[in-house]
C-alpha positions in Angstrom: 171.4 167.4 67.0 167.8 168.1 67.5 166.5 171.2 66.0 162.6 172.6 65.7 162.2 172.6 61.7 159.9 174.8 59.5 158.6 172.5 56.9 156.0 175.3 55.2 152.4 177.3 56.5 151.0 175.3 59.0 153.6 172.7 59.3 156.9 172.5 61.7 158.9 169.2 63.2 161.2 167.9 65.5 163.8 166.7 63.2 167.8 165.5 63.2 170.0 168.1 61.8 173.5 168.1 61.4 175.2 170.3 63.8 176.6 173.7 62.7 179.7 174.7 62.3 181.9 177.8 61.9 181.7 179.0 58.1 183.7 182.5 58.4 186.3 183.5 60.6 183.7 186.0 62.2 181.2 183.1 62.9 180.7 181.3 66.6 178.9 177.9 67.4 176.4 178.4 70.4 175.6 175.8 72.3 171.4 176.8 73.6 170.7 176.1 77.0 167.9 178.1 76.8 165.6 179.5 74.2 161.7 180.3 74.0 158.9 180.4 71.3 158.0 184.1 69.8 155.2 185.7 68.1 156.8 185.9 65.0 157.4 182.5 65.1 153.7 181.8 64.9 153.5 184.5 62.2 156.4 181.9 59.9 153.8 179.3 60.1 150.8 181.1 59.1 152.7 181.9 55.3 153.3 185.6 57.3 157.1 185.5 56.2 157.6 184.5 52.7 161.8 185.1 53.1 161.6 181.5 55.6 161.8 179.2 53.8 160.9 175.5 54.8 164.0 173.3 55.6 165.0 176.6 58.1 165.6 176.2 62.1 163.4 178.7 63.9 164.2 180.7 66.6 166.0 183.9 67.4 165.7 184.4 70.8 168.3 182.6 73.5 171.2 182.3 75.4 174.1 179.6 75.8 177.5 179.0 75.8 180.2 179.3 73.0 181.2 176.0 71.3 183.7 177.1 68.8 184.4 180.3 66.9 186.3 182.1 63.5 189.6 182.9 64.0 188.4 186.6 63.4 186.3 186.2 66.6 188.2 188.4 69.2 185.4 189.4 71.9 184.5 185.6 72.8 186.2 182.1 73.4 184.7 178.7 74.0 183.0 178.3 77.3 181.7 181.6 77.6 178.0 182.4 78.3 176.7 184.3 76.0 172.9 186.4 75.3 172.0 185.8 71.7 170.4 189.0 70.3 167.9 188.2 67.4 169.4 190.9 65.5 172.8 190.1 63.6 175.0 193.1 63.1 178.5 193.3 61.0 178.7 197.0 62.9 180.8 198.2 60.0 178.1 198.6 57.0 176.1 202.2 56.8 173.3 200.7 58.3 175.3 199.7 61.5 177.0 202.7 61.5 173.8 204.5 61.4 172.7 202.0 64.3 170.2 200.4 62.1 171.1 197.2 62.8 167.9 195.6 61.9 169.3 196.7 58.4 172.6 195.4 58.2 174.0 194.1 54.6 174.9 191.2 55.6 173.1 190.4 58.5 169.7 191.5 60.1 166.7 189.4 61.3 168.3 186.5 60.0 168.5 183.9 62.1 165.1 181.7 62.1 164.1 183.4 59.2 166.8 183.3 56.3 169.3 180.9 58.4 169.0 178.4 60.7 167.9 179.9 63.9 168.1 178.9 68.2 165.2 176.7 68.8 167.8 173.6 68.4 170.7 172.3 70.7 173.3 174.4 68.8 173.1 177.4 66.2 175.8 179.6 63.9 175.9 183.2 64.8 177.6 185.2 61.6 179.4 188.3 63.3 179.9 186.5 66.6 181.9 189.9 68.4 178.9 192.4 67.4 175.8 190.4 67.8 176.6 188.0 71.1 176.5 189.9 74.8 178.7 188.6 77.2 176.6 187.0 80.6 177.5 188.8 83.9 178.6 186.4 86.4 175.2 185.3 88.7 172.7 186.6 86.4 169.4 184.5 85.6 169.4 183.0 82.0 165.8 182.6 81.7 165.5 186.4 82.9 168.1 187.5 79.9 166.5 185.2 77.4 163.6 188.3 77.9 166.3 190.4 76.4 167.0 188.5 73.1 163.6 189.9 71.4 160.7 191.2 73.2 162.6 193.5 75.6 164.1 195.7 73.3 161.2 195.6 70.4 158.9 196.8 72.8 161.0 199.5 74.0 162.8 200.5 70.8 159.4 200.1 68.4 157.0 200.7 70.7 157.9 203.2 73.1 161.0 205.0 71.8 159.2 205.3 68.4 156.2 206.3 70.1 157.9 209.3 71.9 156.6 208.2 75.3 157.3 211.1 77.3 156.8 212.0 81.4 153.0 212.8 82.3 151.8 211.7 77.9 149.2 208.9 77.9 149.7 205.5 76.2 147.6 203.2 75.1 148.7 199.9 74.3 147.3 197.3 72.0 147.5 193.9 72.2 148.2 192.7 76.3 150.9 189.3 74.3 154.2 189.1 75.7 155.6 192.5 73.4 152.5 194.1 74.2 153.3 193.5 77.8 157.4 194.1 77.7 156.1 197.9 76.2 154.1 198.2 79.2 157.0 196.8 81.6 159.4 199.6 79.5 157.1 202.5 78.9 157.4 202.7 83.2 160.8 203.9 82.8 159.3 207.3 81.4 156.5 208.1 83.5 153.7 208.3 81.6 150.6 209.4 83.8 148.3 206.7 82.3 148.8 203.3 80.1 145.9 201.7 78.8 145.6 197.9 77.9 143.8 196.7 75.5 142.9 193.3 74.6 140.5 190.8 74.0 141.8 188.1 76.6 140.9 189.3 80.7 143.4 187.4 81.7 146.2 188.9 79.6 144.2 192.5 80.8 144.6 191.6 84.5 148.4 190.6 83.8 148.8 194.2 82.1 147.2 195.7 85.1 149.4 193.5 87.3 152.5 194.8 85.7 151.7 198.6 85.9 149.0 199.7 83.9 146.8 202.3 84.7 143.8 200.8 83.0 142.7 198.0 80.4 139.8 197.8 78.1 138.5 194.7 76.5 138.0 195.1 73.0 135.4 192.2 72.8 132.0 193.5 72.0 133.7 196.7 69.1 133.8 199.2 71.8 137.4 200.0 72.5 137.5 203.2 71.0 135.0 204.6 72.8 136.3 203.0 76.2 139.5 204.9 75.5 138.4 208.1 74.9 136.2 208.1 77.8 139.4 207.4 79.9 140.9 210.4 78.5 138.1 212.9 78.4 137.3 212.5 74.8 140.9 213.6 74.2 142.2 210.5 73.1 146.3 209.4 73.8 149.3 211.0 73.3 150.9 207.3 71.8 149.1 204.4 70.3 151.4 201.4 70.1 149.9 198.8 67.7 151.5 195.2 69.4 149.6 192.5 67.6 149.6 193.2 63.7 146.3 192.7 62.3 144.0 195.3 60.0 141.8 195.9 63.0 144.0 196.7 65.4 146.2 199.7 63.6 142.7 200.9 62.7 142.2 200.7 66.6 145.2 202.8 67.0 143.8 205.5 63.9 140.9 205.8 66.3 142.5 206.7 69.2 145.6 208.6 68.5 144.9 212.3 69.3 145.9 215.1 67.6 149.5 215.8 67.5 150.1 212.0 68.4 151.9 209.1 68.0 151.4 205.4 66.3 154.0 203.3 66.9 153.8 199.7 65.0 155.4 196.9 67.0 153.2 194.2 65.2 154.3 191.9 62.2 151.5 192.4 59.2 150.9 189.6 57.0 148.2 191.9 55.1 147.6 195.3 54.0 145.9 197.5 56.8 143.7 200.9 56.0 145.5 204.0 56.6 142.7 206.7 57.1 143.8 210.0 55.5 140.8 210.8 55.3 140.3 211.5 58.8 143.9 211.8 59.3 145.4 214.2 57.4 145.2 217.2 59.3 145.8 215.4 62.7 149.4 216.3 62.8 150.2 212.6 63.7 153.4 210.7 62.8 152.8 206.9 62.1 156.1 204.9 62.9 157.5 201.6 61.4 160.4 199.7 62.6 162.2 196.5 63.0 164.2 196.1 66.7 168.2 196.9 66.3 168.7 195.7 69.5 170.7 199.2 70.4 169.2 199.0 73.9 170.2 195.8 75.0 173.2 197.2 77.0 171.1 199.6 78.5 168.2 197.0 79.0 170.6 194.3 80.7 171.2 196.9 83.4 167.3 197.9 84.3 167.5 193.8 84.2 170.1 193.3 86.8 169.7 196.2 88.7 165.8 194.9 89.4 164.1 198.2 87.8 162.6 196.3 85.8 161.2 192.1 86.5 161.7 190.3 83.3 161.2 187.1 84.6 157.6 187.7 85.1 156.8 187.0 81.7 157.9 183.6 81.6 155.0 180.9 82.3 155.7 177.8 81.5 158.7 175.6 81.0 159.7 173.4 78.3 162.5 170.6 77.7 163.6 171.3 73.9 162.1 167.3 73.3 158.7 169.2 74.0 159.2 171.7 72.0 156.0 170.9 70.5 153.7 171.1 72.8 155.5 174.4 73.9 154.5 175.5 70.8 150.6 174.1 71.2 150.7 176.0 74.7 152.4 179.1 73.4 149.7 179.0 70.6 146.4 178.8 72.5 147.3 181.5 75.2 143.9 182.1 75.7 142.8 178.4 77.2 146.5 178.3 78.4 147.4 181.6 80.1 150.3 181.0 78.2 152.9 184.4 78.0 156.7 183.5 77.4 157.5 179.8 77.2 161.6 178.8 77.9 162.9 175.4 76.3 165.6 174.3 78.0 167.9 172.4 74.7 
């Protein structure tokens, strides 16, 4: 089979691989039919992610149909469709049981980062039954493909975390494709203003085009101020930090008010100021976490029942033989306009 191959920083390719196959009785073989490129992906190849190793599969985001599975497998049978969620869960361990799935002993954020992941024409999913959703009849894969990743980690780390409550103001940082699915989820709680910010207008006019109530480009080193003169010097209620550079958490430490919220979506390579200083009487709580994927269910209905238009995201299209240019694409979204990319194995 074909499979997209991290070969160190900097360096990925096309290469043969032999196909998987089922290695405990809990495992499944997915056949992808669909799959897409994710931020963290790009964060692999810059050296971000020292536990992917080169010779790994990337990927963790797709949907597809079963192959084979363990004989423990008891949820699924070859020929079903299935949502991969990037998260594998055992959903015994005291992390799963806590729902921490992001945690889980034996599982995790594994795939395309410690095993082979879904940006080939077949992957392994360990504990098949607790980390595969089964596809409703009719539904759209490339929609649900939106609820593999970016979906849930914008609404679990960035506006769960972030406390986003009816009437609060949010401001979110970084207009990318999580940046944008916190925008798209934040909506279900009725925040009375969400503030983009980015450096790209077009990603900005997107942002306004999905819902928010302003955006601010952060260009010329102005944002801060921008933001509190949209809230009346006040500041906002939740900061939610979506790109995962030094700058922008700072960003966030400027414009949290007091009694606030930071909530870190983005993946940091390298270390980022905390301003005590400043900060230490603000009564502000500073959260960290990696998706658990807890709200797929729960996401998959606001999918299908139209409250919320995941499809939207998606801008360009991709057989999984052009995988590298999805990636060249994916990777200059300013030139390209470039949001969520599917590959189509």
């Amino acid at each position: 089979m074909q499979a997209l191959v991290y070969h160190g920083p900097g360096q990925k390719k096309l290469d043969d691989r032999d196909k998987p196959v089922v290695n405990s009785p809990t495992d499944a073989v997915v056949r992808i039919t669909k799959t897409t490129i994710c931020g963290t992906d790009l964060h692999i190849l810059k050296g971000d992610v020292p536990t992917c190793k080169p010779g790994t599969t990337l990927g963790h985001e797709g949907v597809g149909v079963i192959d084979s599975i363990g004989a423990g497998v008891v949820t699924f049978k070859p020929g079903d469709r299935v949502l991969i969620s990037c998260i594998s869960a055992c959903g015994r361990c005291d992390y799963c049981r806590k729902g921490m799935y992001s945690h889980c002993t034996t599982g995790g954020w594994i795939l395309g980062n410690t095993i082979d992941g879904t940006q080939a024409e077949f992957v392994r999913i360990p504990h098949a039954d607790t980390s595969l959703y089964p596809i409703p009849d009719g539904e759209d894969e490339e929609a649900l493909v939106m609820l593999s990743d970016i979906l849930p980690t914008g609404f679990e780390c960035g506006v769960l975390n972030g406390k986003v409550q009816p009437g609060s103001t949010v401001a979110i940082v970084g207009s990318g494709p999580i940046g944008l699915a916190a925008l798209l989820t934040a909506q279900l709680y009725s925040p009375s203003e969400i503030i983009m910010i980015d450096l790209d207008e077009n990603r900005l006019a997107v942002g306004k085009k999905f819902g928010a109530t302003a955006t601010v480009n952060s260009t010329d080193g102005t944002a801060a101020q921008q933001v509190m003169a949209l809230t009346g010097g006040r500041g906002v209620d939740t900061a939610i930090e979506a790109v995962g550079i030094p700058a922008t958490f700072t960003l966030c430490e400027d414009i949290v008010t007091a009694g606030g919220t930071i909530a870190n979506v983005g993946v940091h390579g390298v270390k980022a100021d905390l301003h005590l200083e400043r900060l230490w009487s603000h009564n502000i709580t500073i959260t960290t976490r990696l998706v658990d994927t807890v709200s797929m269910p729960m996401l998959l209905k606001t999918v299908q029942s139209q409250r919320i238009d995941a499809k939207q995201l998606i801008t360009h299209h991709f057989k999984l033989s052009e995988i590298l240019q999805a990636y060249d694409t994916f990777g200059r979204a300013a030139d390209t306009k470039a949001l969520k990319v599917i590959i189509e194995a």
